[in-house]
C-alpha positions in Angstrom: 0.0 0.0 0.0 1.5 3.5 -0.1 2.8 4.7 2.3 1.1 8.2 2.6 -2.3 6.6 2.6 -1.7 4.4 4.7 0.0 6.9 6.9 -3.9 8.6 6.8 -5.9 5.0 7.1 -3.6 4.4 10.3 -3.9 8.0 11.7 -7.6 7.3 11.3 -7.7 4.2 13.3 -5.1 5.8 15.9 -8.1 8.5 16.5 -10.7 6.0 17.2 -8.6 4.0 19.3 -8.2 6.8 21.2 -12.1 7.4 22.4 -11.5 3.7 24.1 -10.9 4.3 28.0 -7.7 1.2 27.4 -5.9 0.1 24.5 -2.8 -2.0 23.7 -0.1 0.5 22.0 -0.9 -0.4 17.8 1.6 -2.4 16.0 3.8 -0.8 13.4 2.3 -1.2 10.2 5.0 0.1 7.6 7.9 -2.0 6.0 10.3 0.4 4.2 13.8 0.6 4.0 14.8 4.0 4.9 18.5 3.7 4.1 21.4 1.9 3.4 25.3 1.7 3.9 28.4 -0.2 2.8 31.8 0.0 4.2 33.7 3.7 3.0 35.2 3.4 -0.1 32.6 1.0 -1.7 29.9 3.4 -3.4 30.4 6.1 -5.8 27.5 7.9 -4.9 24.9 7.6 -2.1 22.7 5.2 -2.1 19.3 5.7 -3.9 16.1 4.6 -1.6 13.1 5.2 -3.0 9.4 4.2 -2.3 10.1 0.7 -4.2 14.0 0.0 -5.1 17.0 0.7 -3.8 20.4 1.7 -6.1 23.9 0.9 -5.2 26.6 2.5 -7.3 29.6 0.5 -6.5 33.4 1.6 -7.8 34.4 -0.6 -10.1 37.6 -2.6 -8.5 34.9 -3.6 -5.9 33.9 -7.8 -5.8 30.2 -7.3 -5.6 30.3 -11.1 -5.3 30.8 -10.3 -1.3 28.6 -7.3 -0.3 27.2 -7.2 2.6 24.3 -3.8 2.4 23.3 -3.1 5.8 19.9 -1.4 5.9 18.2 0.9 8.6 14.1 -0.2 8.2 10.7 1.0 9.6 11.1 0.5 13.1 9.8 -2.9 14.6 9.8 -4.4 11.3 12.0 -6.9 9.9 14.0 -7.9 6.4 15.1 -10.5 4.6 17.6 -11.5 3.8 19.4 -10.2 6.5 21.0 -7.3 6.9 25.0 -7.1 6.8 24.6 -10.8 5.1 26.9 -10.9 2.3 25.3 -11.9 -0.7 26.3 -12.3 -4.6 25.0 -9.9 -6.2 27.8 -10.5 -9.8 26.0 -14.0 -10.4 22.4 -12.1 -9.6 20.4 -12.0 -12.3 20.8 -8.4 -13.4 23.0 -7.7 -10.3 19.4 -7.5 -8.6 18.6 -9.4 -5.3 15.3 -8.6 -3.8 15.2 -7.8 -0.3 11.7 -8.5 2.0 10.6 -6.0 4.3 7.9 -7.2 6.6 5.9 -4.5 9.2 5.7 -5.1 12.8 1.9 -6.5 12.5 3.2 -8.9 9.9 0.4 -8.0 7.9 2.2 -5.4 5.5 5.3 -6.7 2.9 7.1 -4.7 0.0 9.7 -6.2 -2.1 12.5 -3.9 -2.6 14.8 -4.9 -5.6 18.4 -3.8 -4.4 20.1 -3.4 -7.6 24.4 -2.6 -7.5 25.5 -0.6 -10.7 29.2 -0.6 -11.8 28.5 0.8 -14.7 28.6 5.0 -15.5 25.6 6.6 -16.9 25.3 7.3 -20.7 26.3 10.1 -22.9 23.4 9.3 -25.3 19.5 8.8 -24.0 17.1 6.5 -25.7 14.8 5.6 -22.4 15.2 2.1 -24.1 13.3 0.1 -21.2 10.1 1.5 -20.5 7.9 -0.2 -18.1 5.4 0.7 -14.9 6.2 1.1 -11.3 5.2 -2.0 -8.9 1.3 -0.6 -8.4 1.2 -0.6 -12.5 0.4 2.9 -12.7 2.9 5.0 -14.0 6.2 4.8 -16.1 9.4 4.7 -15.3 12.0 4.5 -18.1 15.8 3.1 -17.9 18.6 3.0 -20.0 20.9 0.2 -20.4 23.7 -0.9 -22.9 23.6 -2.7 -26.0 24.5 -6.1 -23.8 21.4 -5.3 -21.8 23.3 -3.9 -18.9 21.6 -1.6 -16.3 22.8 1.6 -16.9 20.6 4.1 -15.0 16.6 5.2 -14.4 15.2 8.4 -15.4 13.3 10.2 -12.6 10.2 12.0 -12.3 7.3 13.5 -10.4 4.9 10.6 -11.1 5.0 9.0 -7.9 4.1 12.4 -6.7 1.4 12.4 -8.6 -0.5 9.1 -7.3 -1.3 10.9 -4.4 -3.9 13.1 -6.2 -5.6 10.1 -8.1 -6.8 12.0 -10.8 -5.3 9.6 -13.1 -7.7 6.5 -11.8 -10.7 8.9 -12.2 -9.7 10.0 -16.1 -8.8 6.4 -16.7 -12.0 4.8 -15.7 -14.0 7.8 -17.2 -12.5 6.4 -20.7 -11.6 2.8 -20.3 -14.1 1.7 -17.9 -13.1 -2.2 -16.0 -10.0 -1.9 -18.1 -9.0 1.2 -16.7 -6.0 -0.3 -14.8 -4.1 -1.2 -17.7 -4.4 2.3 -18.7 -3.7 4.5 -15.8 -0.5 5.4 -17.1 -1.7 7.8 -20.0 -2.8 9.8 -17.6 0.2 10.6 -16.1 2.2 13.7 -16.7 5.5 11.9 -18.0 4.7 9.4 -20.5 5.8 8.1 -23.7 4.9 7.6 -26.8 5.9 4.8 -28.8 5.2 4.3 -33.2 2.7 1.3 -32.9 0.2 0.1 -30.5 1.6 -1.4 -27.1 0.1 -3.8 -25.0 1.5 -4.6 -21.3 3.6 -7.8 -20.2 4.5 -8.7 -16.6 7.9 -10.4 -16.9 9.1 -11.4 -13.2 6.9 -8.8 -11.4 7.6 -6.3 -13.6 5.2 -5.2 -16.2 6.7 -3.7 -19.6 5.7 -2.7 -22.6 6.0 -4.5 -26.1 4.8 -3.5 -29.5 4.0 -6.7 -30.8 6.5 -9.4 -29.8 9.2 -6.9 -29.4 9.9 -4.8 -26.4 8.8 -1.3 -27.1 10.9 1.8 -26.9 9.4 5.3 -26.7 9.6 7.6 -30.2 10.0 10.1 -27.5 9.0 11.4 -24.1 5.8 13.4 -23.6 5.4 15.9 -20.7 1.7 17.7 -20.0 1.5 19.7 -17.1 -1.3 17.9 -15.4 -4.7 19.5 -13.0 -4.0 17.9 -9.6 -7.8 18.1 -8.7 -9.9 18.7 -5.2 -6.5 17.4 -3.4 -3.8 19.0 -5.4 -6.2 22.9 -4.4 -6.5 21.5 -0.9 -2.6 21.3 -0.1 -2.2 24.0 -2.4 -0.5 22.5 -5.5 -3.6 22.7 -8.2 -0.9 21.8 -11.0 2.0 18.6 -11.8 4.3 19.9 -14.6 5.2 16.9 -16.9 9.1 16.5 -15.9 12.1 14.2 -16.6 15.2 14.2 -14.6 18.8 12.6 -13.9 18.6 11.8 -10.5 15.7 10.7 -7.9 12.4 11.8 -6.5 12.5 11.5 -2.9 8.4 10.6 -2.1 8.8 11.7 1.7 9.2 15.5 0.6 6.9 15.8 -1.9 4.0 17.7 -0.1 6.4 19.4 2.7 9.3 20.2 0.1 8.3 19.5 -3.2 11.4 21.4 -4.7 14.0 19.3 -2.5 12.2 16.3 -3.4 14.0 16.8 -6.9 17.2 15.6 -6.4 19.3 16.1 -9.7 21.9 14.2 -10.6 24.4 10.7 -12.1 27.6 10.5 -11.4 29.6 11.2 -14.8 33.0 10.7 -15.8 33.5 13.3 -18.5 33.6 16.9 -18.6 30.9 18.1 -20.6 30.5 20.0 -23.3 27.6 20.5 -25.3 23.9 19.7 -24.5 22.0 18.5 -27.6 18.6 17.2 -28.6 15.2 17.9 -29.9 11.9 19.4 -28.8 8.7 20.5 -29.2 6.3 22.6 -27.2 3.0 24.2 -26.9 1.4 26.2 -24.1 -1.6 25.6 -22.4 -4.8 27.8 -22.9 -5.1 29.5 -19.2 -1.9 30.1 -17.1 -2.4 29.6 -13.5 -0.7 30.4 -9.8 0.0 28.6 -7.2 -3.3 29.4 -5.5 -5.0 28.3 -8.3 -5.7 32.0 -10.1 -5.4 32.9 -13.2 -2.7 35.2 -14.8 -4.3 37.1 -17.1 -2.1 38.0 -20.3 0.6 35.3 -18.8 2.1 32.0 -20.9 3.3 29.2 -20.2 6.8 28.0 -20.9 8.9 25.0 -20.8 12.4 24.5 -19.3 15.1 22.4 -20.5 18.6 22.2 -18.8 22.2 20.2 -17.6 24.1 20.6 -14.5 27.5 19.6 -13.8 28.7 20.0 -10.5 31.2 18.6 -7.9 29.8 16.6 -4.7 31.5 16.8 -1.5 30.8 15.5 2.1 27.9 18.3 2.0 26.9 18.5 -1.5 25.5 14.7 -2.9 22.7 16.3 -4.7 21.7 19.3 -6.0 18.0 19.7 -5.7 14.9 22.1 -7.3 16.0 24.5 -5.1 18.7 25.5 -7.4 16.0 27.3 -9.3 15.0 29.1 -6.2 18.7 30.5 -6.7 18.7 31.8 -9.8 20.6 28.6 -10.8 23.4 29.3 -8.9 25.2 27.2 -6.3 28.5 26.9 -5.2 29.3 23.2 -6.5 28.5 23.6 -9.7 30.8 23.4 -12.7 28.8 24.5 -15.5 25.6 24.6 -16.9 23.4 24.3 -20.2 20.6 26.5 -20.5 18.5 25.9 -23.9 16.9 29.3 -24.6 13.2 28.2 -24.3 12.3 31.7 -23.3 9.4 33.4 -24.5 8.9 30.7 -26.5 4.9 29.5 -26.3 4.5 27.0 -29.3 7.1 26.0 -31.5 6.8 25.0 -35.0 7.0 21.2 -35.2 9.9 20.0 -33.8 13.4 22.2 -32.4 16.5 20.5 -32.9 18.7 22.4 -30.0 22.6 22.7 -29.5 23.6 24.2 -26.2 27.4 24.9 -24.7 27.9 24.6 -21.2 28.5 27.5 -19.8 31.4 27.4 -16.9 31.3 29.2 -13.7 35.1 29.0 -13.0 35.3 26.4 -10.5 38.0 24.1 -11.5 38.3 20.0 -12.1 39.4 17.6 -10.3 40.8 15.3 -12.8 41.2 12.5 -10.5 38.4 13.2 -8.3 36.4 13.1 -11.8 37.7 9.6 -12.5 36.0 8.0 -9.5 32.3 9.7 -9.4 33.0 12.3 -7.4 31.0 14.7 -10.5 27.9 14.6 -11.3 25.3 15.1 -14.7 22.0 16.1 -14.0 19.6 16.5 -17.0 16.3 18.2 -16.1 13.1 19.0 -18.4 10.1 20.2 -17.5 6.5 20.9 -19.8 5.8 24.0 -17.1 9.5 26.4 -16.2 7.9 27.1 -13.0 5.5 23.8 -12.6 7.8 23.5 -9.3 6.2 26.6 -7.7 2.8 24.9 -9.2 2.3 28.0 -11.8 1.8 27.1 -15.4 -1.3 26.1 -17.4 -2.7 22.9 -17.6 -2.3 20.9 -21.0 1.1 22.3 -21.7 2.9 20.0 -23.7 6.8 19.2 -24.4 7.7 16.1 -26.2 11.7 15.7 -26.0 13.9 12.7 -28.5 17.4 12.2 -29.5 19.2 13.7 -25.7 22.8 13.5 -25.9 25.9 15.0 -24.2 29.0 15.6 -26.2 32.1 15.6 -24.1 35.5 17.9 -23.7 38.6 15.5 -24.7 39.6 14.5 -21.0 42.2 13.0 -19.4 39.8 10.2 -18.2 38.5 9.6 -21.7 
């Protein structure tokens, strides 16, 4: 179940427990993994824990045949296997061993797939594995190499968006009993394949084929989305259609929305040039975040890359950034493609953007074990994170790709 309502359902019950004059203190009823370590010197980056899986980014003279992930869990509950056993996650299929968390009632489970990644991020983006999250409601979209090999998984606000349920209501207002299998086309990151796609659960996963091949998008489609009675109750009446590098941490998104957005893979390279392809079209009524409209005011999309240096303060730069004016001290340079005033393009934009540096200097050797970071970020509303824009403002994006400086760790 997810966790937020859940969180409500057992608030609820807490409440009318309460009007009893005795009651036994309530069992835990969560089973997440809140975090996770390995010894210093293992990981790359930090590990990423979201609402379902859980990313380790291991340096690559590390025997992942002997790891031993110790994880910190929803108090009371228990996981298995172990934590601090050492398992073999080289001979895993797809590095991936699931771990089983179990609530304190024992009546709650989740599945996390722990996945280790040796492997740096692409230069090129095709989102060449789409498929749905474990509730088969939205899509989530990962890249891997021409072996197959996990390489990373784009992020977006989706999750965010389950909370609202709009996308169960428009689904069963045109589907009907076969809504489920068609929740996702409601959501504000989608994609859009050439030919008609039909869902296939391989393993507990579900994907997406065209035919008897596995389907991979033509490109990504971003619609800034109404977030109905709930989204105007905690005062977000909008979800912008957005892509990222990075993760979306689900425990922020109503009390930080904008540090939810954590930007970011680490890269190898020192980048250069930002290219790809889009197209755009505003929506008919822009709105603010109270849900008011701005007479005379359009919408606009944003499309960006940040390269920046992590430290033992800095392991993500979030949606905050923009609060800065895009400025923060940790990052190396930027691409900005000059989307500005522009409301509707005509057909598609092919774009080719420098990164612009802000004079901090490289680490060369820092560079050549993760200690940088890429973070791609595209968004069908520029200010959709303050919850401003105009519903049904489009952005379909194809054909990413980061051209690289010659480097000494090329």
């Amino acid at each position: 179940m997810n966790t937020f309502f859940k969180t409500i359902l057992v608030s609820v019950a807490t409440a009318f427990c309460a009007t009893s004059c005795i009651q036994d203190e309530a069992l835990n009823t969560e089973c997440d993994i809140l975090s996770c370590s390995l010894p210093e010197g293992y990981l790359v980056a930090a590990p990423k824990v979201d609402n379902y899986t859980v990313t380790l980014q291991i340096q690559d003279n590390v025997d992942i045949s002997k790891l031993a992930p110790e994880f910190e869990i929803t108090p009371g509950a228990t996981i298995t296997p172990a934590s601090g056993s050492v398992q073999d996650f080289l001979h895993a299929e797809n590095n991936t061993i699931n771990y089983t968390v179990t609530s304190q009632d024992g009546a709650w489970r989740k599945v996390y797939p722990v996945r280790v990644v040796q492997n740096m991020p692409p230069s090129e983006y095709f989102f060449n594995v789409p498929k749905l999250d474990p509730q088969r409601k939205y899509s989530i979209f990962d890249e891997v190499d021409t072996d197959g090999a996990f390489l990373m998984s784009w992020a977006s606000g989706n999750p965010g968006y389950v909370l609202c349920g709009v996308a169960d209501v428009e689904a069963r207002k045109k589907y009907g009993d076969s809504y489920k299998d068609h929740v996702w086309e409601f959501f504000p990151t989608r994609a859009v394949f050439n030919g008609e796609v039909s869902l296939v659960d391989r393993g507990g996963t579900t994907f997406f084929m065209v035919g008897n091949e596995p389907a991979v998008p033509e490109y990504i489609h971003l619609e800034t989305c109404s977030t109905g009675s709930f989204g105007t109750m905690v005062g977000m009446p909008i979800a912008a259609g957005n892509i990222f590098q990075g993760f979306f941490d689900i425990s922020q998104a109503i009390a930080n929305p904008r540090g939810a957005t954590k930007f970011g893979e680490p890269y190898r390279y020192v980048p250069q040039t930002f290219k790809g392809r889009y197209r755009y079209k505003a929506g008919p009524t822009f709105t603010n975040e109270k849900g008011q409209v701005e007479a005379g005011r359009q919408d606009e999309c944003s499309i960006y890359a940040l390269f920046y240096e992590t430290d033992d303060n800095v392991e993500y730069i979030d949606g905050s950034i923009h609060d800065a004016d895009f400025k923060h001290p940790n990052l190396v340079a930027i691409a900005m493609v000059d989307t500005k005033g522009q409301h509707e393009t005509n057909g598609w934009v092919e774009f080719d953007t420098p990164f612009e540096m802000t004079g901090r200097a490289v680490d060369y050797d820092k560079l050549a074990h993760g200690g940088y970071k890429i973070g791609i970020v595209i968004s069908s509303s520029a200010d959709g994170d303050y919850f401003r824009g105009a519903v049904g403002s489009t952005l379909d994006v194809a054909d990413l790709k980061i051209i690289n400086t010659n480097t000494e760790t090329e």
